[in-house]
Each structure stands twice: as structure tokens, then as C-alpha cells.
C-alpha positions in Angstrom: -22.6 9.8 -25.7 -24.6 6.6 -25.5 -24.4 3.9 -22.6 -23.9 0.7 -24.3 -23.6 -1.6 -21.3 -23.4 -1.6 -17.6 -21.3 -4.2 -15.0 -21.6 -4.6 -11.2 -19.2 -4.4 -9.3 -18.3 -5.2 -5.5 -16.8 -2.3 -4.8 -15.9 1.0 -6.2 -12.4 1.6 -8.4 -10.5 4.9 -8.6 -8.8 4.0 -11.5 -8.8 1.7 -14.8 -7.0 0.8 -18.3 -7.5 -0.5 -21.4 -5.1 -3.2 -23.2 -6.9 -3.7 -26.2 -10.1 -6.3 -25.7 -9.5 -6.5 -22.0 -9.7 -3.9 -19.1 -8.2 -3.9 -15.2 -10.8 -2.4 -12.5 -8.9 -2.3 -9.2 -11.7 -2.5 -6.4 -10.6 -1.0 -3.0 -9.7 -4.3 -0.7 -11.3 -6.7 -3.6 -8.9 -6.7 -5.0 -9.2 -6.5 -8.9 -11.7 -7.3 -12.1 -10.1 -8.6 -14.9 -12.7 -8.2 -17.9 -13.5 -8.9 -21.9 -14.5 -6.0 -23.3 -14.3 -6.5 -26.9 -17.6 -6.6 -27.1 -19.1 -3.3 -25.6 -22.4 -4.5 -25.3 -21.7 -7.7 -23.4 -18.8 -7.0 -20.8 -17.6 -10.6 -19.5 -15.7 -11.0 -15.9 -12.6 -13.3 -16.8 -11.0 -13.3 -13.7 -11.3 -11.8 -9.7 -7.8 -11.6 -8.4 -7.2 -10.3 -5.0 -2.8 -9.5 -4.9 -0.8 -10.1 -1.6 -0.7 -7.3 0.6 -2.4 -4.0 0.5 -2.7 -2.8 -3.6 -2.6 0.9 -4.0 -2.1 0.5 -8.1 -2.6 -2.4 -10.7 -1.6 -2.1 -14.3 -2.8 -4.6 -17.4 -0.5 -4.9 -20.1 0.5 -7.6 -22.7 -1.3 -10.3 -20.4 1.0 -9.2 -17.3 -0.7 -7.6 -14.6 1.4 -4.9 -12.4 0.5 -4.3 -8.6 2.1 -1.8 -7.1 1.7 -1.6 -2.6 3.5 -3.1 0.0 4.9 -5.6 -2.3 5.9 -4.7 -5.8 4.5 -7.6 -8.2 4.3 -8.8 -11.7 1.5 -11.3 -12.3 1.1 -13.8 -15.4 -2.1 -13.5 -16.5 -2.5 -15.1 -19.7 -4.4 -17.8 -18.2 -6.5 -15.2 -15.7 -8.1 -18.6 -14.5 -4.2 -19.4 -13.2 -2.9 -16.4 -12.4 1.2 -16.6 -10.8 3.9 -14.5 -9.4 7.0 -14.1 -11.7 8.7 -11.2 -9.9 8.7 -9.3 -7.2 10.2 -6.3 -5.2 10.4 -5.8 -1.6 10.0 -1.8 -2.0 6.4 -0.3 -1.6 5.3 1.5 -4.6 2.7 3.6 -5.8 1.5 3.0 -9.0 2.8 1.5 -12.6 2.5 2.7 -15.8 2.5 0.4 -18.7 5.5 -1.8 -19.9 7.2 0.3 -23.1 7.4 -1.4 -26.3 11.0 -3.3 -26.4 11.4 -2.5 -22.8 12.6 -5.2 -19.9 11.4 -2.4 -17.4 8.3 -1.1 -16.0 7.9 2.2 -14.3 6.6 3.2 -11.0 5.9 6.2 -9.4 6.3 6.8 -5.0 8.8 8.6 -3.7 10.5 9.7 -7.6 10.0 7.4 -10.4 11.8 4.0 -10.9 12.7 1.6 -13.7 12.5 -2.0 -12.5 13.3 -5.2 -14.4 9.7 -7.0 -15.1 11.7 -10.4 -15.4 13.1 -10.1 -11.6 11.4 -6.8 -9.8 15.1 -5.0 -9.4 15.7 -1.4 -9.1 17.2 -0.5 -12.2 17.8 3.4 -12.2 15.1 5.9 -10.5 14.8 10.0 -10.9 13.4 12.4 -8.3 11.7 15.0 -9.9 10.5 18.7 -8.1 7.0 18.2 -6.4 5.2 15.3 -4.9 4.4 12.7 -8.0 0.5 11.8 -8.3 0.1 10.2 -11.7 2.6 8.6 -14.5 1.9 8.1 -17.8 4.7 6.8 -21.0 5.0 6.5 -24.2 8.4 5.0 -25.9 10.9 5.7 -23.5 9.5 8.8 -22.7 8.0 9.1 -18.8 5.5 11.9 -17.7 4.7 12.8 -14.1 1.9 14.9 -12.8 4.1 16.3 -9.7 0.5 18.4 -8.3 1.3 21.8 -7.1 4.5 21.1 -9.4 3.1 20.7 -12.8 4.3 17.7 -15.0 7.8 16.5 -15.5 9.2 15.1 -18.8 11.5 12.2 -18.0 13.9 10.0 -20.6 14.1 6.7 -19.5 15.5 5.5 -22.7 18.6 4.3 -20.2 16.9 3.1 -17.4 19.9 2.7 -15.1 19.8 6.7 -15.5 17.0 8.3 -16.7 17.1 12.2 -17.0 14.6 15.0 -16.9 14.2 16.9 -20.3 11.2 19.1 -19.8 8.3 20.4 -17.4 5.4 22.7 -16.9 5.2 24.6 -13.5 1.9 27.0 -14.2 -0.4 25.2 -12.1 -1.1 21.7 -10.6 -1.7 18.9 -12.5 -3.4 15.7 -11.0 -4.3 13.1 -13.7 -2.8 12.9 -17.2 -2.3 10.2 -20.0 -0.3 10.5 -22.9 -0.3 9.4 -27.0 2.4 9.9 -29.0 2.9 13.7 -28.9 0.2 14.7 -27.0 -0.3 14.9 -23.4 -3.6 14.8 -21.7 -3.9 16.6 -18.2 -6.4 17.3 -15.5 -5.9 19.9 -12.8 -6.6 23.5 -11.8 -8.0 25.4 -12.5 -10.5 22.8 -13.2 -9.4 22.1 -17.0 -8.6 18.7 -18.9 -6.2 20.1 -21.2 -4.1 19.0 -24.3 -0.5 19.8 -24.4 1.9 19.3 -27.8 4.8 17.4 -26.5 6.8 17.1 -29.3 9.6 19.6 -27.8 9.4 17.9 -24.5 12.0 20.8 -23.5 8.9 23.4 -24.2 5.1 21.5 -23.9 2.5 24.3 -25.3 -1.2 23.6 -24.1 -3.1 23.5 -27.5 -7.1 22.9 -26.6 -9.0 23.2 -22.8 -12.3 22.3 -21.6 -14.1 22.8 -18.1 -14.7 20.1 -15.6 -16.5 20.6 -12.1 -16.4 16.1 -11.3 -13.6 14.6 -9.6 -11.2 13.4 -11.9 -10.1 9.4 -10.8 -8.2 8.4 -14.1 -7.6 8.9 -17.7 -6.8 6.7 -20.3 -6.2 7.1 -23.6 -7.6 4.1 -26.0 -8.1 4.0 -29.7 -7.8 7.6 -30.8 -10.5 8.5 -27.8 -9.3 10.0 -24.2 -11.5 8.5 -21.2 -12.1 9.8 -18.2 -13.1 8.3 -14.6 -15.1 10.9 -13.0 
């Protein structure tokens, strides 16, 4: 692997994702960098936002951003030189995961997972899974939790109001994942980033593994190409 480009930043970020041209680089208590990155070689800060409250997540998606804290909010930023609240939620969070496809919910992961309604920030259904939930991940209506010591759960949020667990793997912890399509990308012990098939969410089989000794702080999966914050 080549380095193409390098950015400063303020601060340091434990997580990041990719929406096409653009990524989202949270940035402790700075809040977050919204950046152009559809040219590798020539990264380009669009926007600094810092969100109300203390942020322990943020999410890019669509030109909405997600910040998950304190305050649950969804951020228009199309414009990211006017950035504005259009819905929020009361409720501390942890962390979002992207807005589904045809989907007027976004999911968020705390104490179980939730659906709530982008357009106003209301509870629509929520699931409590076995274990203590570290990491989300979707694709379609399909949810997927990293529950630590517990595995990964397989949620169906294809009703939000009540979504349903249909599958999990308990053999050891799992920290960090990201999912596309049928494949489900996981870091964990005993130190292994491995690939699971996830077509029979009711019985995931790990299909390829690879050592890691770095902390793991994210992965994203972008373009056919799985990226890891270490």
C-alpha cells in the first residue's frame, strides 16, 4: 500500500466513514471534519462542525450528518457551510449506523438497538440483544451488533416498530465490524479481522482470517475494499 496524501488534524478520531466523495472524522471535543475526498491526492476540509452537547458518535450519509451523545441529532448538511438541526431526540445514544436505502429510520446502538424516525428523532421500535453492544453495522433492513464478550447479533429491522433477532455468533468477542451485502467483516479475539458469509443470518460461517496485533478503532467498508482505523 501506497500513502497518497496526508491531512492535519486538531485532534485525534476513533472512528470514520465514507459516503462516496466525502468522509466524517469525529475529533474528540472538536467536534467533527467534514472532508472532499474525491480526489485522494488532494483531501479538501469542507466544513468544521462542532454538535450541541458531548458527541460520542457521528455518522455521514446522503448529505445528513447523525450525532449520537447527550442529544440525539440529525444535521442537514448539504450546504456544510450552513449546517441546521432538523430532528432531534432527547435520549443519549451511542452511535448511528447509516440511514438504509428506502428507510425513514436510522439506527443506534446504547443500551439495545433503536430505530428512530430521521424526519422527527422518535423512538420507533428498539431490540435488546444478549451482551453489551460496542459497534453496529446494516445493510438493507438487516442490523448487526458486535455485543463483545457476546459475539455479534443478527437483527431484522425490516419493521422498525419491532425488529427481531434472527441470528448470532457467541465463540468469542467481537469489537468492530462492518458489513456488505452478504459478508460481515469483524475484529476481535483472538486478535483476527475475519470474514463471515451471512447469507443464512440464522447460521454466519467465518470464511477467511488474518492476524492483527494494532488496536482496532473502526472499519468501514467502501468500494469493494474494507478499511481499517488502527
Amino acid at each position: 500500500m501506497v500513502v497518497i496524501s496526508t491531512l492535519p488534524t486538531p485532534r485525534w478520531g476513533s472512528s470514520f466513514n465514507i459516503d462516496g466523495g466525502r468522509t466524517l472524522l469525529p475529533q474528540s471535543d472538536h467536534g467533527a471534519l467534514l472532508l472532499d475526498v474525491s480526489d485522494p491526492a488532494q483531501m479538501v476540509e469542507l466544513a468544521h462542525y462542532w454538535p450541541p452537547g458531548d458527541a460520542n458518535g457521528l455518522t455521514y450519509r446522503d448529505g445528513l450528518l447523525f450525532v449520537a451523545g447527550q442529544q440525539t441529532w440529525v444535521i442537514d448538511a448539504t450546504n456544510p457551510a450552513n449546517m441546521k438541526a432538523v430532528a432531534e431526540n432527547g435520549t443519549g445514544i451511542w452511535d448511528w449506523v447509516a440511514q438504509p436505502d428506502g428507510f425513514g429510520v436510522a439506527y443506534v446502538a446504547g443500551r439495545g438497538i433503536r430505530a428512530l424516525d430521521v424526519a422527527t428523532g422518535l423512538t420507533l421500535g428498539d431490540i435488546q440483544p444478549d451482551g453489551q453492544e460496542v459497534d453496529v453495522s446494516s445493510w438493507g433492513s438487516k442490523v448487526y451488533s458486535a455485543q463483545y464478550t457476546d459475539g455479534f447479533a443478527i437483527l431484522d429491522f425490516s419493521d422498525p416498530g419491532q425488529p427481531e433477532q434472527i441470528g448470532s455468533f457467541t465463540d468469542h468477542w467481537v469489537q468492530k465490524l462492518a458489513v456488505y451485502r452478504d459478508v460481515l467483516y469483524t475484529a476481535g479475539h483472538p486478535g483476527l479481522i475475519e470474514a463471515f458469509d451471512v447469507s443464512d443470518p440464522s447460521a454466519p460461517v467465518s470464511t477467511f482470517s488474518t492476524s492483527y496485533t494494532d488496536f482496532i478503532g473502526d472499519m468501514v467498508v467502501e468500494g469493494g475494499r474494507l478499511f481499517v482505523l488502527s
